[in-house]
SELUMVEX-987220 format. One record per atom (N, C-alpha, C): residue in one letter; x, y, z. Coordinates in steps of 0.001 Angstrom, whole numbers, plus 500000, padded with zeros to 6 digits. Each point is the difference from the previous one (the first is absolute). Layout:
# SELUMVEX-987220
   residu     east    north       up
        A        X        Y        Z
...
This chain:
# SELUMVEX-987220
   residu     east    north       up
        X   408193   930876   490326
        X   499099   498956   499562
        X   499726   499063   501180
        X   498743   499693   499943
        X   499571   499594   501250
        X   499777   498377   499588
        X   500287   499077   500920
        X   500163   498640   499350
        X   498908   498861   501444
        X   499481   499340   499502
        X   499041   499476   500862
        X   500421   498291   500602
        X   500461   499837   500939
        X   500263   498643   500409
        X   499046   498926   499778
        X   498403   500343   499778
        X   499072   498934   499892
        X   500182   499161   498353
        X   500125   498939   499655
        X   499346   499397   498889
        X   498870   500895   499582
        X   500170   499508   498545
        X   498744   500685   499002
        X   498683   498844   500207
        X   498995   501007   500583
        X   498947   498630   500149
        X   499488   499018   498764
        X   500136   500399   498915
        X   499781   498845   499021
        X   501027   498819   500178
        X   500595   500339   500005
        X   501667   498898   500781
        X   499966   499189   500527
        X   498318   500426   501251
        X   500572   499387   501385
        X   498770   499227   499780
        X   500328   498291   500075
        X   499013   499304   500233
        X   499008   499583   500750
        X   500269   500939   500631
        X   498213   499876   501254
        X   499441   500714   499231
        X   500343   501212   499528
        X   499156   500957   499875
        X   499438   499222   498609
        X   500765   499860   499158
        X   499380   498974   498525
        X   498579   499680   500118
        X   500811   498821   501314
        X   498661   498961   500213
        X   498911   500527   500790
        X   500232   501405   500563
        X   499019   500674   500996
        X   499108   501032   498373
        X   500841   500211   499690
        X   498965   500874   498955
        X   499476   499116   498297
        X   500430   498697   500419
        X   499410   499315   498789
        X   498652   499549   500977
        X   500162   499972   500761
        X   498462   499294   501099
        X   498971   501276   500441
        X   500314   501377   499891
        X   499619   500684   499688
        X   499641   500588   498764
        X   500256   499434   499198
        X   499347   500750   498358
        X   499262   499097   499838
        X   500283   498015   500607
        X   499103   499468   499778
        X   498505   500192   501003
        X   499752   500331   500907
        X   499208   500126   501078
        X   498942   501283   499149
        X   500853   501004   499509
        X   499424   501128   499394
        X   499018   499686   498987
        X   500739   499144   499042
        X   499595   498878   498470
        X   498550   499541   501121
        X   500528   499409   500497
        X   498291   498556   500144
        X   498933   501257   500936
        X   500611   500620   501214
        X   498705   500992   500259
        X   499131   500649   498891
        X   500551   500743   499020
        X   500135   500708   498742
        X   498773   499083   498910
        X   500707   498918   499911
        X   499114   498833   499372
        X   498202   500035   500503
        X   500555   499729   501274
        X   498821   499567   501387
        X   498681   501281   499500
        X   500543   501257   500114
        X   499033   500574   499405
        X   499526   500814   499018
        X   500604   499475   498976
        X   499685   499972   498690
        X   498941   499190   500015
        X   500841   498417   500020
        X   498435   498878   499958
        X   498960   500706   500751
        X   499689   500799   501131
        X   499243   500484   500454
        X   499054   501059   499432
        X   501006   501512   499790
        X   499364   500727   499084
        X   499729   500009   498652
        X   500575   499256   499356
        X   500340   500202   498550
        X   499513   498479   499347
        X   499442   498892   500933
        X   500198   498637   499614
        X   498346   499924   500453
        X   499421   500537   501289
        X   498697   500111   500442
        X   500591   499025   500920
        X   500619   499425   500710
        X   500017   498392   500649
        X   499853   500800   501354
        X   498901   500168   501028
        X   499945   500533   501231
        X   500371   498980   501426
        X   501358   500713   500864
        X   500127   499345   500539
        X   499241   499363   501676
        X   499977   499171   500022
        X   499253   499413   501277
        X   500776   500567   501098
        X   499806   499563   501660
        X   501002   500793   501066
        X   501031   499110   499868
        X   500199   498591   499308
        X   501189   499489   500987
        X   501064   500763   498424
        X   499395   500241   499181
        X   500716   500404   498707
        X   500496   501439   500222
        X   499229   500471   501081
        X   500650   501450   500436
        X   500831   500035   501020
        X   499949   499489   500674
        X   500652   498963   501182
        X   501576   499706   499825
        X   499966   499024   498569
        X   501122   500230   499138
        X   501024   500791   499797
        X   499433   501181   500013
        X   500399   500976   499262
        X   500854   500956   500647
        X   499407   499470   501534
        X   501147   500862   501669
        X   501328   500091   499678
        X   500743   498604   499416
        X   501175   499842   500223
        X   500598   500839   498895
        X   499482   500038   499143
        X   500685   501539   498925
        X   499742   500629   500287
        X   499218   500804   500337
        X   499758   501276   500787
        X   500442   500323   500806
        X   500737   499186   501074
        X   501034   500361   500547
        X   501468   499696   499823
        X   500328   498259   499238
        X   501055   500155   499155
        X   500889   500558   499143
        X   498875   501174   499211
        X   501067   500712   498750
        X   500567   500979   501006
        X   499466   500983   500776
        X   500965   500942   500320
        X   500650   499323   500833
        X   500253   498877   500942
        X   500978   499663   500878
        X   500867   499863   499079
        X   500300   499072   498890
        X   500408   500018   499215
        X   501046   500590   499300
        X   499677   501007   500194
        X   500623   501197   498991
        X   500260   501064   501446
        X   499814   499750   501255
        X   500632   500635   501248
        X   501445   499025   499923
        X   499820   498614   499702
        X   500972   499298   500392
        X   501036   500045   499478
        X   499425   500326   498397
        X   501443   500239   499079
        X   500399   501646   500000
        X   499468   501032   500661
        X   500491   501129   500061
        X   501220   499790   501413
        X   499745   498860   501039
        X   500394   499815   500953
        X   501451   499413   499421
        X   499606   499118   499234
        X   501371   499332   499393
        X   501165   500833   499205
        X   498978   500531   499529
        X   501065   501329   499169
        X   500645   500924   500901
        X   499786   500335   501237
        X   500197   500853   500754
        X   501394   499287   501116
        X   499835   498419   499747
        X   500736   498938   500223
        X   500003   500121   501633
        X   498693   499858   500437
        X   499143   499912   500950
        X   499686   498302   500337
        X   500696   499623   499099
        X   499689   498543   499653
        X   498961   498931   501223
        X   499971   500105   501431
        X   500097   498839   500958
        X   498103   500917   499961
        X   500411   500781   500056
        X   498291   500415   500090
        X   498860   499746   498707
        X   500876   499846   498915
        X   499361   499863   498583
        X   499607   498416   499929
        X   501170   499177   500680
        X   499679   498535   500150
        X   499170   499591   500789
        X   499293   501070   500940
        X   498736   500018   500855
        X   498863   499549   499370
        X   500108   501728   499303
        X   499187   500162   499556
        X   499633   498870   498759
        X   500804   499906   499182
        X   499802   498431   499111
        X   499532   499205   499991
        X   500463   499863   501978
        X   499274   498510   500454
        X   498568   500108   500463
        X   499698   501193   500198
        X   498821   500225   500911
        X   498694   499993   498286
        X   500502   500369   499009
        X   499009   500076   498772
        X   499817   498696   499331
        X   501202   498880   500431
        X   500158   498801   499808
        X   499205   498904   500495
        X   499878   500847   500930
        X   498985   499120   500913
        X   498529   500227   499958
        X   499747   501420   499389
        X   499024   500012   499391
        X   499127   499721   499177
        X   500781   500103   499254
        X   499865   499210   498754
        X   499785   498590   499589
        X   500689   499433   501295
        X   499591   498391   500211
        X   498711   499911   500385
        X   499901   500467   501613
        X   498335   500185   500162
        X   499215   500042   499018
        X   500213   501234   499314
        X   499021   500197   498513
        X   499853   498505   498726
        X   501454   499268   500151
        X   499477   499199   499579
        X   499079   498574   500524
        X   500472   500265   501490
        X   499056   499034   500248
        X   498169   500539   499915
        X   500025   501109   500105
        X   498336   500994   500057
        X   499853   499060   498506
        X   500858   499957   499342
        X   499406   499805   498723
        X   499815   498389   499710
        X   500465   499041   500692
        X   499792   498876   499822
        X   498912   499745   500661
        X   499994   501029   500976
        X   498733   499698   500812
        X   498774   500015   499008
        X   500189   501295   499210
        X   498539   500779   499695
        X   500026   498491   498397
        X   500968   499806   499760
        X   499788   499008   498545
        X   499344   499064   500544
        X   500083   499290   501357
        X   499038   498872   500264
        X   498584   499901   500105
        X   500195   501719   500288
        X   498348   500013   500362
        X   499378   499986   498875
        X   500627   500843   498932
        X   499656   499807   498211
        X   499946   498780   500028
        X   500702   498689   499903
        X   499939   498591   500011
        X   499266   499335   501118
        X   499227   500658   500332
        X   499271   499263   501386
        X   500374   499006   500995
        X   501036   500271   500051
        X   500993   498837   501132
        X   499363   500497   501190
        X   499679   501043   500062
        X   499928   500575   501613
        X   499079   501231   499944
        X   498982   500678   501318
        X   499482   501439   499366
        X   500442   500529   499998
        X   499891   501566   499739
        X   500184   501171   500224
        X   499456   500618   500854
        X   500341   501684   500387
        X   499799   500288   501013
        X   498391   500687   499637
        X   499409   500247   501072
        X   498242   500662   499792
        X   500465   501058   499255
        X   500944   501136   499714
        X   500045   501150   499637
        X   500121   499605   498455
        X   500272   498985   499557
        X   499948   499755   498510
        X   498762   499708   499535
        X   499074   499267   500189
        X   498400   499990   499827
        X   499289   501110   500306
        X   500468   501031   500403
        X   498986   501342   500027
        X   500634   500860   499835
        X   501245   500129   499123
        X   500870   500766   499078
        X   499100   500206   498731
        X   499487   501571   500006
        X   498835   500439   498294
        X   501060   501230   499533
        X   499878   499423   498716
        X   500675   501091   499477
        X   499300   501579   499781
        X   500792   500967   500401
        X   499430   501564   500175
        X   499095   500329   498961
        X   499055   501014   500233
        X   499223   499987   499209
        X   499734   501788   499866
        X   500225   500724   498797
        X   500197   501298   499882
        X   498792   500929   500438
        X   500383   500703   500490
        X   498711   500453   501146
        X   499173   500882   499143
        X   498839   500545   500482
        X   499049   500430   499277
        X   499191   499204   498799
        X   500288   498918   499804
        X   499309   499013   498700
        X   498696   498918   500626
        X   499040   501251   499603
        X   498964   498848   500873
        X   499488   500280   501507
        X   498562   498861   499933
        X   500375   500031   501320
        X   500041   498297   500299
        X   499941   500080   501706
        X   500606   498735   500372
        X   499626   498557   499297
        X   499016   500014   499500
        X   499684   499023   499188
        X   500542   499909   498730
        X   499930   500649   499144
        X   501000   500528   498943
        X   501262   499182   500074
        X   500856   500525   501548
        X   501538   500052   499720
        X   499743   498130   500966
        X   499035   499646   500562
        X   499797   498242   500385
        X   500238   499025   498461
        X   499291   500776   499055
        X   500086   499401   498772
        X   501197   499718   499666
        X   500521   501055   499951
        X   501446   499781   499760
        X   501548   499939   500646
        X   499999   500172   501359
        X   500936   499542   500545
        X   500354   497878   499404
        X   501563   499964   500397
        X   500542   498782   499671
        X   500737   499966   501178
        X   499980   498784   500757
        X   501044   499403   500856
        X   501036   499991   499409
        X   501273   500505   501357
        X   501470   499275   499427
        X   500085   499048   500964
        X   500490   498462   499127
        X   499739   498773   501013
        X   501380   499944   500087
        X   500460   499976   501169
        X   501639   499309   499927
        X   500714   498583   499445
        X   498226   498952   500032
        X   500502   499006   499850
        X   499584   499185   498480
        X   500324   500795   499133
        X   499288   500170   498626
        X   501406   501375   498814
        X   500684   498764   499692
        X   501514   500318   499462
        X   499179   500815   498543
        X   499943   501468   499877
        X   499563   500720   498315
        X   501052   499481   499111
        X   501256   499672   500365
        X   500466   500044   498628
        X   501568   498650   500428
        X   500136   499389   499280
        X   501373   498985   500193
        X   500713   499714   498422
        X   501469   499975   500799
        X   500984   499999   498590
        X   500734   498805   500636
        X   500320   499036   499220
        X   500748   498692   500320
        X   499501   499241   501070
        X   499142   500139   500193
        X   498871   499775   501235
        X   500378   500685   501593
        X   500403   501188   499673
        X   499924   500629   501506
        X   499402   500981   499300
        X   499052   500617   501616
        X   499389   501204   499581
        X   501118   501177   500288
        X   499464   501160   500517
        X   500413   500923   500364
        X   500608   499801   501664
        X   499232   499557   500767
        X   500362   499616   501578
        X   501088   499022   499370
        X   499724   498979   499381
        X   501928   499175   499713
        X   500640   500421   499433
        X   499988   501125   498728
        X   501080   500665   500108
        X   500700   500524   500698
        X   498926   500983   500747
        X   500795   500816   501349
        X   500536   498883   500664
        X   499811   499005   500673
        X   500893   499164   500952
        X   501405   499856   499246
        X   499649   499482   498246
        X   501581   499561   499490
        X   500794   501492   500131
        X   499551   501172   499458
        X   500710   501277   499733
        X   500362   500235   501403
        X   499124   500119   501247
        X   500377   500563   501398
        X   501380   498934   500533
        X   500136   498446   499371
        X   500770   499593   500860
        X   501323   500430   499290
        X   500263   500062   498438
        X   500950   500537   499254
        X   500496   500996   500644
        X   498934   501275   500686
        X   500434   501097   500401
        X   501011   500169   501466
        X   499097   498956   500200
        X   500195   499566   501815
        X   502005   499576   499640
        X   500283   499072   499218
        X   501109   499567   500139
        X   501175   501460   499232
        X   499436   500767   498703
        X   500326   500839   499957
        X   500779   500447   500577
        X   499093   501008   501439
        X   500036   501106   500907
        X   501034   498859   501022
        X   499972   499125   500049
        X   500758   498768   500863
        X   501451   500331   499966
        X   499828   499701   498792
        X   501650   500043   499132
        X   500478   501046   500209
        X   499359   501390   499666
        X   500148   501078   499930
        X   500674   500507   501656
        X   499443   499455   501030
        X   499762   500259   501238
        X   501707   498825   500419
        X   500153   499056   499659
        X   501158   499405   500285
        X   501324   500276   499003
        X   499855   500291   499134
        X   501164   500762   499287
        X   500115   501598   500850
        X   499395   500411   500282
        X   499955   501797   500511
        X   500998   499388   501302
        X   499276   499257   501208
        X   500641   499490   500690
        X   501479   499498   500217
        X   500309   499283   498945
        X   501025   499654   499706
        X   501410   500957   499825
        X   499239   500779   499043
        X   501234   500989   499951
        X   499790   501555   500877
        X   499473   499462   500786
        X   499660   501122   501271
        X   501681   500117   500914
């Protein structure tokens, strides 16, 4: 019988807090485009923009806790920190992009000549002029408790940010 010196990764509290920040990251991307496909809410660039830091967050993520399990630990707390920090960025992208919704400040030119796609063959160019719609960056579709979607992402990205933090200084710790 073969017996394994590592902790059981449910056990081990990096990994906890590394794969509760990963199921949550999964949850709000998951969300992100639903409201998209399933909700109609089309996103603008800085709303896609957004969207970098999960796209590359979930699988670091889930590299970090295969790393931890493998009790690889000093490299998993790298990696932790390096999605941590991402994720902060992302939330600042997102405080950014909420002001421009609140007009504190502009946005960038690529948000005013952001049109949403238009299915090919329907028409011709006049036709599909009729009906194209701008996506304005600085024009919030939808708000719950008075943040839109860009302030959610800032509150959820910084949650994540400290997350992957934690996650990244506990791994460390017991490295």
């Amino acid at each position: 019988m073969v017996t394994s010196t590592l902790p059981r990764p449910e056990r081990d509290p990096a990994y906890r807090c590394g794969a509760a920040a990963l199921a949550a990251a999964a949850a709000i991307i998951l969300a992100a485009l639903a409201f998209e496909h399933i909700g109609g809410y089309r996103p603008c660039p800085l709303c896609l923009q957004q969207r970098y830091a999960y796209y590359a967050g979930i699988p670091l993520l889930f590299g970090a806790l295969v790393l931890v399990s493998m009790g690889r630990r000093k490299i998993a707390a790298a990696i932790f920190a390096l999605v941590a920090a991402a994720f902060l960025a992302n939330a600042g992208l997102g405080v950014y992009h909420a002001g421009v919704e609140w007009k504190l400040w502009a946005g960038p030119q690529t948000c005013q000549l952001a049109l949403e796609p238009l299915p090919t063959g329907q028409g011709g160019l006049l036709k599909q002029l009729e009906t194209v719609r701008v996506i304005r960056c600085d024009e919030a579709p939808w708000q719950l408790l008075g943040l839109s979607f860009a302030g959610w992402n800032a509150v959820l990205s910084l949650l994540l940010s400290l997350g992957a933090f934690t996650a990244s200084r506990l791994a460390w710790q017991r490295a």
